[in-house]
Structures are given as C-alpha cells and as structure tokens.
C-alpha positions in Angstrom: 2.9 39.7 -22.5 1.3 36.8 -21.4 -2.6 36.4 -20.2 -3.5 34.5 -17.2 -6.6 33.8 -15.9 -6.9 32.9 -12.2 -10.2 31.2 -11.4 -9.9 31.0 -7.7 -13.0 31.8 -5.2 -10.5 32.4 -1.8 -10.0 36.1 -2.4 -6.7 35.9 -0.4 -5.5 32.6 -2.2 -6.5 35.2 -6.1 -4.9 38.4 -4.6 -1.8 36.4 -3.9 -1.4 34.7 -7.2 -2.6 38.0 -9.0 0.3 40.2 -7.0 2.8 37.3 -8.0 1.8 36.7 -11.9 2.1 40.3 -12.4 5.7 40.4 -10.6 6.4 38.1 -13.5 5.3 40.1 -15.9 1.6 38.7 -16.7 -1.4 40.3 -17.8 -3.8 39.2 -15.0 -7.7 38.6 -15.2 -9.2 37.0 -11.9 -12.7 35.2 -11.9 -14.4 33.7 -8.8 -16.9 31.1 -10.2 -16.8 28.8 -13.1 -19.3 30.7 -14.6 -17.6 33.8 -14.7 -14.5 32.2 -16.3 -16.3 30.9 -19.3 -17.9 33.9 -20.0 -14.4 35.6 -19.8 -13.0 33.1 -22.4 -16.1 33.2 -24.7 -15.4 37.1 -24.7 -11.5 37.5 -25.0 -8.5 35.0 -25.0 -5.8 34.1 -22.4 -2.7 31.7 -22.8 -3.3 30.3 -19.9 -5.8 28.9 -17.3 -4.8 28.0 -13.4 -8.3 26.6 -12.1 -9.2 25.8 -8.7 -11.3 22.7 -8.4 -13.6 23.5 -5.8 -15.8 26.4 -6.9 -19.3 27.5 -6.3 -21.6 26.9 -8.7 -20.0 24.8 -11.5 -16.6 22.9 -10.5 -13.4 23.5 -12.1 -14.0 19.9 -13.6 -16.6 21.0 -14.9 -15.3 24.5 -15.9 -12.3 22.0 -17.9 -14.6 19.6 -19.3 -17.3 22.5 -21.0 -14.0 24.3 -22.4 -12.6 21.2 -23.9 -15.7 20.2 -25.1 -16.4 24.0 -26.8 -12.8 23.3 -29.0 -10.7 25.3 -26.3 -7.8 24.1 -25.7 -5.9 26.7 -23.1 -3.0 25.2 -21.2 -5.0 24.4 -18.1 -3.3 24.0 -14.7 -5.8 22.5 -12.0 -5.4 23.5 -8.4 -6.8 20.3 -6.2 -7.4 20.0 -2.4 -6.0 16.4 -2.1 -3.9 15.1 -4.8 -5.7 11.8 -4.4 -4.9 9.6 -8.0 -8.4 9.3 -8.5 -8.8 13.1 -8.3 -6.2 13.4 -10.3 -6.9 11.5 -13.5 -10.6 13.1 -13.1 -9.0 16.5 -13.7 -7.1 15.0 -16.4 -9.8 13.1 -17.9 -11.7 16.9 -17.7 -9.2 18.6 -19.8 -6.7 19.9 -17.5 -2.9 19.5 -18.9 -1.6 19.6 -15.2 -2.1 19.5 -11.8 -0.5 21.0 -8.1 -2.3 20.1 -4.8 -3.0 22.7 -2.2 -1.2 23.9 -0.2 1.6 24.6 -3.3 5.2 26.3 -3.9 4.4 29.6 -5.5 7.6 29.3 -7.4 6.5 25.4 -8.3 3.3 26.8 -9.7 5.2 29.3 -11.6 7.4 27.0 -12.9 4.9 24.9 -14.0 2.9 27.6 -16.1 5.6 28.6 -18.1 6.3 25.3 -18.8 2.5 24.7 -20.3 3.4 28.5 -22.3 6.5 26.5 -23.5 4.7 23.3 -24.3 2.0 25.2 -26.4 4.8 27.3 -28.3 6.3 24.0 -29.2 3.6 22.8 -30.2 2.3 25.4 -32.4 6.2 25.6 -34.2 6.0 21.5 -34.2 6.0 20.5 -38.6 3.0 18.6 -39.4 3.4 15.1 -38.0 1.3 11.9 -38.1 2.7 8.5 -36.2 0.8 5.6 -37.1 1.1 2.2 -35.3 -0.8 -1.0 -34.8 -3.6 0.5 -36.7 -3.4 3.4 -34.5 -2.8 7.0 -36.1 -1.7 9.8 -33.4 -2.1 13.3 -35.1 0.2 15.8 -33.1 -0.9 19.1 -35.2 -4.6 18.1 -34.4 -4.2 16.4 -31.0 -6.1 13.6 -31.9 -5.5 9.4 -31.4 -7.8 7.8 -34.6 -8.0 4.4 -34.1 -11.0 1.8 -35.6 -13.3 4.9 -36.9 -13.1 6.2 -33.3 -10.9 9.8 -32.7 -9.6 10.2 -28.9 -9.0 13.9 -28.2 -5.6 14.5 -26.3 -4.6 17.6 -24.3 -1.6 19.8 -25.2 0.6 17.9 -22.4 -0.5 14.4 -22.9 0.3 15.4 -26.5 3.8 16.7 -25.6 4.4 14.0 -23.4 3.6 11.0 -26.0 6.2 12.6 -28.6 8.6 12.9 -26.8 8.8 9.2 -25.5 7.6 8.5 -29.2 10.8 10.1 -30.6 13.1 8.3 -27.8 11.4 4.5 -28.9 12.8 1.9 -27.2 14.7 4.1 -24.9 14.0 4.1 -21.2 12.8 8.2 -20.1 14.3 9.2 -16.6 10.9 10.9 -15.1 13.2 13.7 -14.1 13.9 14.2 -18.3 10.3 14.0 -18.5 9.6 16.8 -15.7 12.4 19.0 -17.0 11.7 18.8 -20.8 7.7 18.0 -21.2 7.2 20.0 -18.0 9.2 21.8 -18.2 10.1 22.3 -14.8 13.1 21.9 -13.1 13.0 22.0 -9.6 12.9 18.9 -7.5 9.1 18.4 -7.2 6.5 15.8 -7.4 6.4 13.3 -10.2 3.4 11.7 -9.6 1.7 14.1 -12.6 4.1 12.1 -15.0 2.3 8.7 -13.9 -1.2 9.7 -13.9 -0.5 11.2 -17.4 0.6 7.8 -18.7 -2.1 5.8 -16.8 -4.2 8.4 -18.9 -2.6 7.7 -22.0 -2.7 3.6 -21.9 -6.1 3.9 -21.5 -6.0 5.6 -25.0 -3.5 3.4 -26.7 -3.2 -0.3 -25.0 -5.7 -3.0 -25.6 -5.6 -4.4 -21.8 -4.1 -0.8 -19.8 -3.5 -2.7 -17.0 -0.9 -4.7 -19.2 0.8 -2.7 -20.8 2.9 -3.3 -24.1 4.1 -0.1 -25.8 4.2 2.5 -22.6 6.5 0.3 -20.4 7.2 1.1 -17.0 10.8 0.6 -15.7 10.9 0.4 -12.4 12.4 2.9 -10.3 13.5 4.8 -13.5 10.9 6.4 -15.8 9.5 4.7 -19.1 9.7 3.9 -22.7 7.6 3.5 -25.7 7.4 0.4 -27.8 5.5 0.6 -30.7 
C-alpha cells in the first residue's frame, strides 16, 4: 500500500483528499503546518508528498526546499493558488517534481500522483546510467548534472523528463507523449508543467538559456534534445 502525506491547513480541502486517497487504496497521514510535515518525515517514510503552498508558519516552498536540502527526495506534488510561471518555477526550483493550481480535478490530482509513484519506480529499476556531453556528465542513478567541478541537483521528474528526450535525440517530443509517459497522465489537462520543467532544466544545461541549443523548442509541437 502506498503512503501519502497530505500537508494541507483547509481542514475541508485535507478531509476531502484524505476520504478520496483512501478510496484508492492509500495509507493516509494528514499534517496542517510545514512544521508538522517534517517532523512526520524525520520520524517515518511516505512515497509521496502533495504540499499546499500557503501554510502557516513555514511555506510549502519552504517545507520543499528544507527536504531537498536534508537528502529527501519524496515525489513532491505542490498545490499553488495561482499557477502564475514565476510561481511555478519557484516551487520547482524548491524541490517539488510537479505542480496543480487550485481549484483542481480530483481525478487530475490523482492521476498525477500515481504518475510521480510510477516515475520513482522507474527510476529506482532504471540500470546505472551516466550521459556525458559538452563536458557535461548527467548522472540518472544519483540525480545529479556535474559540470566544471560544480554538481546540479535534479528532482526525480526533471530527471525522468531529461531521459526520456535524451533517449529520443534529435526527435521532436509531442508534449502530449511527454504528459502521458513522464507524467504519466493521460487525461487532457494542462501542459504548461512540461514548459516550466524545461525552462528549469536549460537553466541547468545551456550556456545562454534564453538561446537554447540542445532543448529545442518546436513550435506548436513539443521538443527535442540535441546534444
């Protein structure tokens, strides 16, 4: 059985998710506060993390960032207000491996956590594998970009999400491929996670991000990786 933990301070917005996690057969722990949540986690594991942004005390950034920076990597899914792109990108900058605005589909959510439980399965099974290019090593067993003595620390979704353009080089990615088999989601939903994952990831791997030369953008289709 799977473990969730729902860090959510809207006691009607947690008793909602909490009835329908355990529908689908989830072992649920709630928290109400930041604080709470990290001492849950120092205490006892979960496989996953859905973590509301605005909290009292500490914010779900912040919840994201202290977890990331402790070695934790759960498969963190950030519930935002306003799914602003700035926002965004500062969740995923915190640590979170994907986001849903408020107000959400309950069965987009859903979908959308078991398709960070399939990411992390995938890879934990994935054979040791290191892709090196233009002096740039990308270490998918320890999610880590090592480049010029410095080592960029990637989430389990960024991760996913490189690979599988890597292994496709040269081939244009329809974002709905990428929504379907990173996301693993396969609903019609917003993309717009897909985009700030890559603006995310140029920052990590092109010399000018803003000009980009290995994740291409094709307009009005997805993208592709040239190494």
């Amino acid at each position: 059985m799977n473990r969730v933990l729902i860090v959510e301070d809207e006691a009607h917005i947690a008793d909602g998710l909490r009835f329908n996690f355990e529908a689908e057969g989830f072992d649920v722990e709630v928290a109400e506060n930041g604080e709470e949540a990290l001492a849950i986690l120092a205490k006892q594991s979960s496989d996953v993390l859905v973590l509301d942004v605005m909290l009292p005390g500490i914010s779900g950034f912040d919840v994201a960032r202290t977890l990331r920076d402790q070695g934790n990597f759960i498969p963190t899914l950030m519930l935002t207000a306003r799914g602003r792109p700035d926002d965004v990108i500062k969740g995923f900058e915190s640590g979170a491996d994907d986001y849903l605005a408020k107000p959400f589909d309950l069965s987009i959510l859903l979908a959308r956590v078991r398709g960070l439980l399939r990411r992390r399965e995938w890879m934990t099974q994935t054979p040791k594998n290191v892709f090196t290019f233009q002096g740039r090593e990308i270490d998918f067993d320890n999610l880590e970009i090592r480049s010029k003595g410095e080592t960029l620390t990637l989430t389990r979704m960024e991760a996913g999400l490189l690979k599988y353009l890597i292994e496709r080089q040269g081939r244009t990615v329809p974002r709905k491929e990428l929504l379907e088999e990173v996301w693993g989601v396969h609903e019609d939903t917003d993309t717009r996670a897909i985009d700030n994952f890559i603006v995310r990831l140029r920052r990590h791997l092109e010399e000018e991000p803003s000009q980009p030369q290995h994740l291409i953008t094709v307009r009005g289709v997805g993208y592709k990786f040239v190494a």
